[in-house]
mmJSON file of the N, C-alpha and C atoms, coordinates in Angstrom:
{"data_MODEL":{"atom_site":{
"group_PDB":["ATOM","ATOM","ATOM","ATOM","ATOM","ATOM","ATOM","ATOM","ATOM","ATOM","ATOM","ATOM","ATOM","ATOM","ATOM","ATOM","ATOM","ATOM","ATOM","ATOM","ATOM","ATOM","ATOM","ATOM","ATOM","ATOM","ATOM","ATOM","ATOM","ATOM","ATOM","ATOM","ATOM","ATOM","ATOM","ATOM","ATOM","ATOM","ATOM","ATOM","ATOM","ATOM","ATOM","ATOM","ATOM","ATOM","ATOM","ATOM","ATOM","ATOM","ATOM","ATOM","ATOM","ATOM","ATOM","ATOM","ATOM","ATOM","ATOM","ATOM","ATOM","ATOM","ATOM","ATOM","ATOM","ATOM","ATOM","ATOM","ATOM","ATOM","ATOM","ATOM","ATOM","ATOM","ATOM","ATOM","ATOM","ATOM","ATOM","ATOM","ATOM","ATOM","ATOM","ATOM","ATOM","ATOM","ATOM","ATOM","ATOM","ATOM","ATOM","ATOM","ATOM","ATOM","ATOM","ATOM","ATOM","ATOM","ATOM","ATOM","ATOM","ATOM","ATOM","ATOM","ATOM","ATOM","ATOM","ATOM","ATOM","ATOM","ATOM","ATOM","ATOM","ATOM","ATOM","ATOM","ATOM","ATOM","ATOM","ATOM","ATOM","ATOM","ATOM","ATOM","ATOM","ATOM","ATOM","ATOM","ATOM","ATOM","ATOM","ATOM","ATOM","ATOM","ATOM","ATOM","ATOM","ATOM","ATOM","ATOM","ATOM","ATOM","ATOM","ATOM","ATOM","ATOM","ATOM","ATOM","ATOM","ATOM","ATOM","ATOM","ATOM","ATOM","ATOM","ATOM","ATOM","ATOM","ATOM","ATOM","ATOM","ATOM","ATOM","ATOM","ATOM","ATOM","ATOM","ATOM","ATOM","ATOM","ATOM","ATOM","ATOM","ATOM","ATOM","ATOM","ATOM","ATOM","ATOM","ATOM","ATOM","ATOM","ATOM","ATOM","ATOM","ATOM","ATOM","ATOM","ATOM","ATOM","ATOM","ATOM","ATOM","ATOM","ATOM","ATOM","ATOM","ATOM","ATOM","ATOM","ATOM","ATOM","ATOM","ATOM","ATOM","ATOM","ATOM","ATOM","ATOM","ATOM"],
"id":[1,2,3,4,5,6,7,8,9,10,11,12,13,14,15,16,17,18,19,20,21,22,23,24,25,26,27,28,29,30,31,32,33,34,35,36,37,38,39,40,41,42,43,44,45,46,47,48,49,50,51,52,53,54,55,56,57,58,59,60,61,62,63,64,65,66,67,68,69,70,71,72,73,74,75,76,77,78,79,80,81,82,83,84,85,86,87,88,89,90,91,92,93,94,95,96,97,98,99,100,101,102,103,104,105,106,107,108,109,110,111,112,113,114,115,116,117,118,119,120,121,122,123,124,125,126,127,128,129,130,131,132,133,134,135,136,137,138,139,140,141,142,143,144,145,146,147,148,149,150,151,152,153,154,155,156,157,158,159,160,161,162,163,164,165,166,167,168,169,170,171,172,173,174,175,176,177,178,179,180,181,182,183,184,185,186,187,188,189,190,191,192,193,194,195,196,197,198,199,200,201,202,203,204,205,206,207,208,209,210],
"type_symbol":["N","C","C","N","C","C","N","C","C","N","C","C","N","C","C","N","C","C","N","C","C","N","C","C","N","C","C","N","C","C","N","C","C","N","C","C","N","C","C","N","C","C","N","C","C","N","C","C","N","C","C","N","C","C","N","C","C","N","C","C","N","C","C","N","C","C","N","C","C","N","C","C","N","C","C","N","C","C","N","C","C","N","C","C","N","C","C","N","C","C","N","C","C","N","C","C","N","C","C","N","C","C","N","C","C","N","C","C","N","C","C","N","C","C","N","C","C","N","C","C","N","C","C","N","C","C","N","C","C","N","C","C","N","C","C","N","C","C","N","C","C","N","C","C","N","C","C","N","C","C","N","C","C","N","C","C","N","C","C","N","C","C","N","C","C","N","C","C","N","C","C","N","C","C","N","C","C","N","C","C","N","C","C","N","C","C","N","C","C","N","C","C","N","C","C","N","C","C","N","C","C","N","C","C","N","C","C","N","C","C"],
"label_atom_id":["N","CA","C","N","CA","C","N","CA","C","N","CA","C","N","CA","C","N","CA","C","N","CA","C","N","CA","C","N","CA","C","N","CA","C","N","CA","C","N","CA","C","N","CA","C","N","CA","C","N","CA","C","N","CA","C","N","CA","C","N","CA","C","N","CA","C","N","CA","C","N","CA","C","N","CA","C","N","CA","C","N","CA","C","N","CA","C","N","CA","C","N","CA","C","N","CA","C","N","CA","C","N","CA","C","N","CA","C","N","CA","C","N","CA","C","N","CA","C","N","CA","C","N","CA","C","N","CA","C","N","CA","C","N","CA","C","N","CA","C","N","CA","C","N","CA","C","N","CA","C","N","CA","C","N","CA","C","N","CA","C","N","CA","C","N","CA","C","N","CA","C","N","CA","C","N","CA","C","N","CA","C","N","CA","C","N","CA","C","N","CA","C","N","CA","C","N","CA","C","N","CA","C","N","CA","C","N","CA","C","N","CA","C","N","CA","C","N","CA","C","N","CA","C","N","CA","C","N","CA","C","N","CA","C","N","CA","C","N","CA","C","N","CA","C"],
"label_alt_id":[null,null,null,null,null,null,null,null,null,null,null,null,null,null,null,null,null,null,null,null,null,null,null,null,null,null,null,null,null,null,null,null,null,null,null,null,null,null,null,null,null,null,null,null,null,null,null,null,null,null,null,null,null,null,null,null,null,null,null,null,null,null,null,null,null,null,null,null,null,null,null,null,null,null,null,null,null,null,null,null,null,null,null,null,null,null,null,null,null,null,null,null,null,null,null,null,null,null,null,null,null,null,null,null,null,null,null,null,null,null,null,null,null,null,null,null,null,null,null,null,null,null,null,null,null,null,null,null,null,null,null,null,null,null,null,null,null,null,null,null,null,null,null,null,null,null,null,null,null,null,null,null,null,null,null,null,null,null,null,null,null,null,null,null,null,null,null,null,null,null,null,null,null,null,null,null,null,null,null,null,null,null,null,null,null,null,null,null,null,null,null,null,null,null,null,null,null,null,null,null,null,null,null,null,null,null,null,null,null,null],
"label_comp_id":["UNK","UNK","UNK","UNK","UNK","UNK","UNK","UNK","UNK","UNK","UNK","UNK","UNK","UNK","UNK","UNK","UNK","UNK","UNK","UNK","UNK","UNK","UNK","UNK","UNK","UNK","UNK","UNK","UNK","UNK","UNK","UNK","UNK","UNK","UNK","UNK","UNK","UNK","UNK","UNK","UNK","UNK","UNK","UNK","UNK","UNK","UNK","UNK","UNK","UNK","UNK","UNK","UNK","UNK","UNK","UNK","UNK","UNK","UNK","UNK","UNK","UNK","UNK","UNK","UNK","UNK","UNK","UNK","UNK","UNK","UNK","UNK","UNK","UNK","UNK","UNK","UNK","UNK","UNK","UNK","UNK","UNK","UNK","UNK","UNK","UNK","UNK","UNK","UNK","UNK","UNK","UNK","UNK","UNK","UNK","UNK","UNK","UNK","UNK","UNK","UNK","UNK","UNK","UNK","UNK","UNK","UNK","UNK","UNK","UNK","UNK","UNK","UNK","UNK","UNK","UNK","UNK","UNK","UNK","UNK","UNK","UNK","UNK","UNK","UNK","UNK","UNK","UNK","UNK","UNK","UNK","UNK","UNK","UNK","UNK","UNK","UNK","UNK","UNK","UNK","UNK","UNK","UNK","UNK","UNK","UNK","UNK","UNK","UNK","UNK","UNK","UNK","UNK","UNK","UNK","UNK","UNK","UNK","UNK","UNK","UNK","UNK","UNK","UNK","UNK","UNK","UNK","UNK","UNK","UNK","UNK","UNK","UNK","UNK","UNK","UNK","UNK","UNK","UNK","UNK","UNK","UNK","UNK","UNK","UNK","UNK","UNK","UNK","UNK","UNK","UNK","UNK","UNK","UNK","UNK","UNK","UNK","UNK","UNK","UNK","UNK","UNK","UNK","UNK","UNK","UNK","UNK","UNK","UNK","UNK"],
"label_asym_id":["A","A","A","A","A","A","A","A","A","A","A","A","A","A","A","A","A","A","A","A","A","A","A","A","A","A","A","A","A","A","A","A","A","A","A","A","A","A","A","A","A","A","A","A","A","A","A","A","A","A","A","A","A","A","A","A","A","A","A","A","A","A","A","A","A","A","A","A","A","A","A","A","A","A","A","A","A","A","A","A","A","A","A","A","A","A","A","A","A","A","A","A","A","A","A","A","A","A","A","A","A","A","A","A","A","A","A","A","A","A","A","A","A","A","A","A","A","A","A","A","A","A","A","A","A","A","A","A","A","A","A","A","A","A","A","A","A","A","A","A","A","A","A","A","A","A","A","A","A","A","A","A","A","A","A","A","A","A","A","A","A","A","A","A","A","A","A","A","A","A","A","A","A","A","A","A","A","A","A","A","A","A","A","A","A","A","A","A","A","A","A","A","A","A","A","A","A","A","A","A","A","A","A","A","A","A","A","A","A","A"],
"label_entity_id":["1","1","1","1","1","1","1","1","1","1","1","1","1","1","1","1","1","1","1","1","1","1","1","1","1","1","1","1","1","1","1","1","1","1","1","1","1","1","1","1","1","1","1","1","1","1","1","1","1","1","1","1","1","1","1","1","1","1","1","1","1","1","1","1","1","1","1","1","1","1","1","1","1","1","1","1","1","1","1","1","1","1","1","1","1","1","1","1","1","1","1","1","1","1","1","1","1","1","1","1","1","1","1","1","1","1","1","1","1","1","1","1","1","1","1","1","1","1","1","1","1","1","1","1","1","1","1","1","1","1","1","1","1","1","1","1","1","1","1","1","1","1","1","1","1","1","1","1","1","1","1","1","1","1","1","1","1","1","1","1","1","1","1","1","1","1","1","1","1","1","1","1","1","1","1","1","1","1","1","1","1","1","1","1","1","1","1","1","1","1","1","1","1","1","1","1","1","1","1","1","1","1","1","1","1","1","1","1","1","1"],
"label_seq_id":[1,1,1,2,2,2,3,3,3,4,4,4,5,5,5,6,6,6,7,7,7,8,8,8,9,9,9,10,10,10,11,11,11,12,12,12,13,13,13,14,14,14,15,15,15,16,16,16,17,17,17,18,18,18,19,19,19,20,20,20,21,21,21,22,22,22,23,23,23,24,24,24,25,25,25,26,26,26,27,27,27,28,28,28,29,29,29,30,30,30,31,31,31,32,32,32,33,33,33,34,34,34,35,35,35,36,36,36,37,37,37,38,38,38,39,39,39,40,40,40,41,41,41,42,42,42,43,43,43,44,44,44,45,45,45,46,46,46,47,47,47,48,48,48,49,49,49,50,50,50,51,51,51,52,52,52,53,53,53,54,54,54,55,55,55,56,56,56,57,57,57,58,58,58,59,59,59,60,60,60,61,61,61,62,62,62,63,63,63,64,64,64,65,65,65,66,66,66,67,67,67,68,68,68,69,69,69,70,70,70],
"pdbx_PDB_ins_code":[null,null,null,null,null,null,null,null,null,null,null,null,null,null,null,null,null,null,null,null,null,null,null,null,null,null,null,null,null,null,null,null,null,null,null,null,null,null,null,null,null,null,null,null,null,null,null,null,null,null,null,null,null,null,null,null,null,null,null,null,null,null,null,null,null,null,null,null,null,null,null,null,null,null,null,null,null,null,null,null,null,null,null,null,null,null,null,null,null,null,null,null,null,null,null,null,null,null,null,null,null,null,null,null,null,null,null,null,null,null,null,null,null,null,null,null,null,null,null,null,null,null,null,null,null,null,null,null,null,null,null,null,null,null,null,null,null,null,null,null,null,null,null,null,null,null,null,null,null,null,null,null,null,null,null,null,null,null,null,null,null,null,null,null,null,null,null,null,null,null,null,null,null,null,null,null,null,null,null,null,null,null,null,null,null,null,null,null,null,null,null,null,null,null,null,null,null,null,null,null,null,null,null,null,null,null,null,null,null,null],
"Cartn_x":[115.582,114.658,113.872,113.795,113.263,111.761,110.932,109.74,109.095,107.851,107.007,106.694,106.664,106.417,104.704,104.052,102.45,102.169,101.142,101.076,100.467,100.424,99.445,98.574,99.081,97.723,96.663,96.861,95.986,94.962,95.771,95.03,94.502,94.755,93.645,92.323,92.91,91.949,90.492,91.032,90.461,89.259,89.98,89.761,88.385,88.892,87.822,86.668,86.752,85.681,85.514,86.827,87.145,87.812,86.852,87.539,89.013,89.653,90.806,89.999,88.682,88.368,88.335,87.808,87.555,88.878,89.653,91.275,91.553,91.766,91.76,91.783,90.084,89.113,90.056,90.472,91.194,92.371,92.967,94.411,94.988,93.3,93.205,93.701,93.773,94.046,93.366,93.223,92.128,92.224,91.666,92.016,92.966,92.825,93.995,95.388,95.677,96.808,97.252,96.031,96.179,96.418,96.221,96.464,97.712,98.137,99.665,100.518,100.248,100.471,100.607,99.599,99.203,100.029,99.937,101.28,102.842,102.555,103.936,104.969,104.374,104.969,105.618,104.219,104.624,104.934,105.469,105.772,104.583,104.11,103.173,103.898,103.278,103.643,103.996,105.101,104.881,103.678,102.962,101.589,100.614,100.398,99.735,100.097,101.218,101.652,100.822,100.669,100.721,99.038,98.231,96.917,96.522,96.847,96.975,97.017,98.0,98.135,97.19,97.453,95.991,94.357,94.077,93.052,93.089,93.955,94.215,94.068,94.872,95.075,93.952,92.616,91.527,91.28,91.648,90.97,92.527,93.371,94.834,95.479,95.504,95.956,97.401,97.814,99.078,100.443,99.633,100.375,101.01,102.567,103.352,103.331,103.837,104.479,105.659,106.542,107.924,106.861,106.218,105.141,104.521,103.79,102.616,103.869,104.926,105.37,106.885,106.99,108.825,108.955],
"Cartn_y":[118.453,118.219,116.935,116.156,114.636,115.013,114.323,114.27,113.405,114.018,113.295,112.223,111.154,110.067,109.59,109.232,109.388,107.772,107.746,106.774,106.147,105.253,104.336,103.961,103.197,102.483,103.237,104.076,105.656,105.555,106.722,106.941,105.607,104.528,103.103,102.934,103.095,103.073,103.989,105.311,106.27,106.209,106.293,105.551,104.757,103.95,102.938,103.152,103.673,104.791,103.431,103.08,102.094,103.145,102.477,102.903,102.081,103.296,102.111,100.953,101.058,100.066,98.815,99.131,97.664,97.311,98.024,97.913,97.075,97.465,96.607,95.218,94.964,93.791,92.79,93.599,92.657,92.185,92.576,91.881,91.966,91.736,91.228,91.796,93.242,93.969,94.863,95.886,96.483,98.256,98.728,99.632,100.657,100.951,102.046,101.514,99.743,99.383,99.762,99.41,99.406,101.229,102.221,103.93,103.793,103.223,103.429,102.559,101.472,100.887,101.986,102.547,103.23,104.461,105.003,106.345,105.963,104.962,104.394,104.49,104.351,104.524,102.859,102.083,100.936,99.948,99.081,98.402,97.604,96.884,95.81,95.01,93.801,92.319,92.169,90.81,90.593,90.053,89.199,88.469,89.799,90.629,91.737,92.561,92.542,93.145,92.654,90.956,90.53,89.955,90.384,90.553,91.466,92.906,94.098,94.654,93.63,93.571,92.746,91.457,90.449,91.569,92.477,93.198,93.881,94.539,96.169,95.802,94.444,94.014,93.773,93.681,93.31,94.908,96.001,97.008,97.741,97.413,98.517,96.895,96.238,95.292,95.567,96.41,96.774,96.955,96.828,97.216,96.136,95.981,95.469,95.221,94.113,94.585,95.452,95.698,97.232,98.067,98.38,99.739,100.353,99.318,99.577,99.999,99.39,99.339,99.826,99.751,100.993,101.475],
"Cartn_z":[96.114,97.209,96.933,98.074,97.917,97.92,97.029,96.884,98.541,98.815,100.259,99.765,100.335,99.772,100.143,99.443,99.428,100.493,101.425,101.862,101.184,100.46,99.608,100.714,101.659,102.372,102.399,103.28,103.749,101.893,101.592,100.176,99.441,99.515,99.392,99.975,101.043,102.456,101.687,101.919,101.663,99.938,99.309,97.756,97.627,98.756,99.076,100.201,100.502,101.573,102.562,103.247,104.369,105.84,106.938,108.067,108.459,109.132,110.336,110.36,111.457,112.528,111.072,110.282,109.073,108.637,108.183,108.111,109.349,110.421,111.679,111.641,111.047,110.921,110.036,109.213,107.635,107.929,109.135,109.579,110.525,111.156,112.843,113.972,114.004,115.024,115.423,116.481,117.181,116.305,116.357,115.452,115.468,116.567,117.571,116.54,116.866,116.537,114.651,114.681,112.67,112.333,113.372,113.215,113.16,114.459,114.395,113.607,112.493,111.499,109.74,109.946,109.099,108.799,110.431,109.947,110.182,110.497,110.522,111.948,112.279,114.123,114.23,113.984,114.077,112.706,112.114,111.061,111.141,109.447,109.583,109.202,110.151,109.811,108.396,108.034,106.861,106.29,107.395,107.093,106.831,107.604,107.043,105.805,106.076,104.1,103.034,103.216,102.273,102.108,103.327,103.969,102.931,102.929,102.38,100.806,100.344,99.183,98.357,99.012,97.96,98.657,98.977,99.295,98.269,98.458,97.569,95.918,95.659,94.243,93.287,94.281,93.747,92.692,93.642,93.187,92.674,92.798,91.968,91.399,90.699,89.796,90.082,89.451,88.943,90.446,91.828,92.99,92.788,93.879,93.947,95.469,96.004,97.629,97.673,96.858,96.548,96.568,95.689,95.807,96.352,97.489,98.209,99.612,100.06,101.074,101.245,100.179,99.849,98.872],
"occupancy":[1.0,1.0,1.0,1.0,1.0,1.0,1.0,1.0,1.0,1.0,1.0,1.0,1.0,1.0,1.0,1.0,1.0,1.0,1.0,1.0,1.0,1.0,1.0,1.0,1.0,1.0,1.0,1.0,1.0,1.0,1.0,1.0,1.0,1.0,1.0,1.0,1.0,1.0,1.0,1.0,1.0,1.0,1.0,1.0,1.0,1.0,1.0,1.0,1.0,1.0,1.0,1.0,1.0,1.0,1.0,1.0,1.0,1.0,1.0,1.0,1.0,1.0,1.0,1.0,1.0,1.0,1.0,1.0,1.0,1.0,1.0,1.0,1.0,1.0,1.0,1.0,1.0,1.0,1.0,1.0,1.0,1.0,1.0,1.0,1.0,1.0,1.0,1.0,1.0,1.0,1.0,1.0,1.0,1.0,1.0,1.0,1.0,1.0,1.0,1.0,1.0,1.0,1.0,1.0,1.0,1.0,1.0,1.0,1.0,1.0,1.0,1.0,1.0,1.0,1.0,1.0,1.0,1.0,1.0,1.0,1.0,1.0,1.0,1.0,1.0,1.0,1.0,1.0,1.0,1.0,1.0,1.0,1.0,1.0,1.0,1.0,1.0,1.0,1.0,1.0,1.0,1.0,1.0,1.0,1.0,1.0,1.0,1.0,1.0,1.0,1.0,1.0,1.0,1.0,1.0,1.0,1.0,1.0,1.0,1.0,1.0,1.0,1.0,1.0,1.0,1.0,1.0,1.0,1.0,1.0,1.0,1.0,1.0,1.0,1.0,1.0,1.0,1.0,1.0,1.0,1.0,1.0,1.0,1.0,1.0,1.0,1.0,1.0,1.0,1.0,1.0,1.0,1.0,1.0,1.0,1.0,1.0,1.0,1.0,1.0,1.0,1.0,1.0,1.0,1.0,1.0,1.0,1.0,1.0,1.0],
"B_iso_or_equiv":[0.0,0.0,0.0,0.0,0.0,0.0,0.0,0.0,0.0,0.0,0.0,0.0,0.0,0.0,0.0,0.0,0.0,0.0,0.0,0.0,0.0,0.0,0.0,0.0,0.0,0.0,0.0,0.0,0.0,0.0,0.0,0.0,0.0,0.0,0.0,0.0,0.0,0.0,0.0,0.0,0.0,0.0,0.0,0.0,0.0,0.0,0.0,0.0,0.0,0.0,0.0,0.0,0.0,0.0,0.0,0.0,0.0,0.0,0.0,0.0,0.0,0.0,0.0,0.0,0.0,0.0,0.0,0.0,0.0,0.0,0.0,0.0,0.0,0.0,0.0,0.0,0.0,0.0,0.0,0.0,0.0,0.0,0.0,0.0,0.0,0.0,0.0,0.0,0.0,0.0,0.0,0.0,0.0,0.0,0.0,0.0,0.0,0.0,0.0,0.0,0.0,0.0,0.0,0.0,0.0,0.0,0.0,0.0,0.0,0.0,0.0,0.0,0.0,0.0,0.0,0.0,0.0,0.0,0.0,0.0,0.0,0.0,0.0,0.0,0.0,0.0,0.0,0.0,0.0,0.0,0.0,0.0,0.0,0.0,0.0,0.0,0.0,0.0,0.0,0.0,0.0,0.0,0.0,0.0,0.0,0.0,0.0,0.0,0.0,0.0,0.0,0.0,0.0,0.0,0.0,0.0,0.0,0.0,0.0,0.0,0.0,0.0,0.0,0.0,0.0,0.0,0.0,0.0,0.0,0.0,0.0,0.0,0.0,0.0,0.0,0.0,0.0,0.0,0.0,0.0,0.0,0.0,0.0,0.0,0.0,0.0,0.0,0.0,0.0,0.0,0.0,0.0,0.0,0.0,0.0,0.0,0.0,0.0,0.0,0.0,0.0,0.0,0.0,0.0,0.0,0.0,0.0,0.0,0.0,0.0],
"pdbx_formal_charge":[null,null,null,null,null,null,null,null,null,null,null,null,null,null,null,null,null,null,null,null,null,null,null,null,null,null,null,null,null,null,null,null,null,null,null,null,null,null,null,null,null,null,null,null,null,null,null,null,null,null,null,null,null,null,null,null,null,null,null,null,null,null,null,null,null,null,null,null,null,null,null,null,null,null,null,null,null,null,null,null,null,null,null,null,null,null,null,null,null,null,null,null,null,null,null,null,null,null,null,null,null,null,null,null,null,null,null,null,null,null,null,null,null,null,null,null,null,null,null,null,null,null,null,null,null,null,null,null,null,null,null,null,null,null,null,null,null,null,null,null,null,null,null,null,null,null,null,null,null,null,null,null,null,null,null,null,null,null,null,null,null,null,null,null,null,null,null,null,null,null,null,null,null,null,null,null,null,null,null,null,null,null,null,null,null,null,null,null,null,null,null,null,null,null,null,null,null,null,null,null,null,null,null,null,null,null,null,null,null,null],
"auth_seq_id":[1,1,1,2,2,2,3,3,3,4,4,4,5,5,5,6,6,6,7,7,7,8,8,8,9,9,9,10,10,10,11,11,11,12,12,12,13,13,13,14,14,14,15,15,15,16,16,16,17,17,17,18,18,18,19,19,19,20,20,20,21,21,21,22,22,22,23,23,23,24,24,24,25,25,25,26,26,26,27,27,27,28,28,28,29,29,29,30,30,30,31,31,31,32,32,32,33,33,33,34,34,34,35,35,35,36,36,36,37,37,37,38,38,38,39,39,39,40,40,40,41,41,41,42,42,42,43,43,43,44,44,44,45,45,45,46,46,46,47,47,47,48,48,48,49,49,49,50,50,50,51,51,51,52,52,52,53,53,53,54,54,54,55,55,55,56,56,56,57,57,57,58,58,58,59,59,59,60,60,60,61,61,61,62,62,62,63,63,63,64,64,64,65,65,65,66,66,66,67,67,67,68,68,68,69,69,69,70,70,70],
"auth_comp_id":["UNK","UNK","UNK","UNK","UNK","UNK","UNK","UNK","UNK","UNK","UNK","UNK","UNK","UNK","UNK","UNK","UNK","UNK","UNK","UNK","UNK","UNK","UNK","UNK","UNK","UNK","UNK","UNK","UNK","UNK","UNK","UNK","UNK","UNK","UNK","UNK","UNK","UNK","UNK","UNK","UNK","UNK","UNK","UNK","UNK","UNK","UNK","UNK","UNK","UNK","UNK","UNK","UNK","UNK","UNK","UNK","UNK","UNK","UNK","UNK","UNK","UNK","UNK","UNK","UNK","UNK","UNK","UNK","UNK","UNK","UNK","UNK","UNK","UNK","UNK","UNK","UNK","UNK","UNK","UNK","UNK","UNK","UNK","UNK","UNK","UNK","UNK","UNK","UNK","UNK","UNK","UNK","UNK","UNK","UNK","UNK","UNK","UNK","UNK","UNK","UNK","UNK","UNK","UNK","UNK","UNK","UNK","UNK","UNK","UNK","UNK","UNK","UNK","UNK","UNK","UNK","UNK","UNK","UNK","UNK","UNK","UNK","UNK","UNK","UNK","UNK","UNK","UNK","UNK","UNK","UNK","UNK","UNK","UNK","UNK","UNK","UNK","UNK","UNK","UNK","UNK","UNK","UNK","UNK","UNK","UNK","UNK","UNK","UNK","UNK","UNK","UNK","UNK","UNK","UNK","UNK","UNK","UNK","UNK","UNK","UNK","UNK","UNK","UNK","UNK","UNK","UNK","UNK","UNK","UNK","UNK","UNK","UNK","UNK","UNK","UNK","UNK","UNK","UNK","UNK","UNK","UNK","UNK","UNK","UNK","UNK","UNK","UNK","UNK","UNK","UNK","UNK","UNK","UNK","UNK","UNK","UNK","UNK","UNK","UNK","UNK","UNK","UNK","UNK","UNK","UNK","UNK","UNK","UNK","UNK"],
"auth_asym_id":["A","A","A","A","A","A","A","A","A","A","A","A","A","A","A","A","A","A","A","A","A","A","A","A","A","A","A","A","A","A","A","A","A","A","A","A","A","A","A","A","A","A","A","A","A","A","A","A","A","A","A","A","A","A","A","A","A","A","A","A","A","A","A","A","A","A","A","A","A","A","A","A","A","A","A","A","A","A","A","A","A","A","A","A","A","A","A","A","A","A","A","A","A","A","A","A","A","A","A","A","A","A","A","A","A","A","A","A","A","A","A","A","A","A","A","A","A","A","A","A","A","A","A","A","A","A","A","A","A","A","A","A","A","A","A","A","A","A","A","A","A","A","A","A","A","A","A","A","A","A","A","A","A","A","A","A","A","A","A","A","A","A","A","A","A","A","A","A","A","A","A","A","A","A","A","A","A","A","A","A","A","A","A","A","A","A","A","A","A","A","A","A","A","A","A","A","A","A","A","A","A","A","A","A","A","A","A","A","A","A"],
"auth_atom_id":["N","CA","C","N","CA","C","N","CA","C","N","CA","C","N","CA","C","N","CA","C","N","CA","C","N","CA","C","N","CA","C","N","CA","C","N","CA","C","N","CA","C","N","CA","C","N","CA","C","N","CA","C","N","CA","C","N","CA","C","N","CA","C","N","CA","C","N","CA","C","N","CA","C","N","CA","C","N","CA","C","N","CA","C","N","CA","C","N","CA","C","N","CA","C","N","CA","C","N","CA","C","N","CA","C","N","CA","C","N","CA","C","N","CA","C","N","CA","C","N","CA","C","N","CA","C","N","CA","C","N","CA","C","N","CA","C","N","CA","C","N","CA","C","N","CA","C","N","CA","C","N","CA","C","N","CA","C","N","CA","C","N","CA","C","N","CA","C","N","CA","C","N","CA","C","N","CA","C","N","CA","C","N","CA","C","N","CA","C","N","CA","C","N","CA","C","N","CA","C","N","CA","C","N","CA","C","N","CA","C","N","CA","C","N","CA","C","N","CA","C","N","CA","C","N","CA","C","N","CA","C","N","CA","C","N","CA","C","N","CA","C","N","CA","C"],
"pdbx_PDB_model_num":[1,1,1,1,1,1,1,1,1,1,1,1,1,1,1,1,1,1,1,1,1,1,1,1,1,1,1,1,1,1,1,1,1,1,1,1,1,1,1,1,1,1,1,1,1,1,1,1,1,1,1,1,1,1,1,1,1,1,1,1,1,1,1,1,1,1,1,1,1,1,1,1,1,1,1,1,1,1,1,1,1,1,1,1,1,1,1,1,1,1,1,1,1,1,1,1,1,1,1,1,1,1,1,1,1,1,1,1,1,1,1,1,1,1,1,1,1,1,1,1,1,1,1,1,1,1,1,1,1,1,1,1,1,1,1,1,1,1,1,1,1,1,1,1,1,1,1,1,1,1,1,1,1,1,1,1,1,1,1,1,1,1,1,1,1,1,1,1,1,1,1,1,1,1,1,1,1,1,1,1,1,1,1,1,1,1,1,1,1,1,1,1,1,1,1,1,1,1,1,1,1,1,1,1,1,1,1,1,1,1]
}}}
């Protein structure tokens, strides 16, 4: 049985006691859009990937863009 795969963003997000709407803010979309980014309905940009990652890296060093996003 395949293990669930954990959303990093989400649990970052969270971690960091950050809303959507500021998530939103960080890679310029309205927030609604960055929900459906988040659970994955919709894909993020590569520019937002990589928005995401130099964010996150400040506070998880060790993330990868493979890690954070596959």
């Amino acid at each position: 049985m395949e293990k669930p795969k954990i959303n990093k963003i989400r649990a970052y997000r969270e971690a960091l006691n950050l809303s959507q709407k500021e998530m939103g803010k960080l890679i310029n979309v309205h927030h609604v859009v960055y929900s459906r980014k988040e659970r994955k309905i919709v894909n993020f940009t590569d520019k937002e990937k990589i928005t995401l990652l130099t964010y996150f890296k400040k506070f998880f060093p060790d993330e990868t863009i493979d890690t954070l996003f596959f």
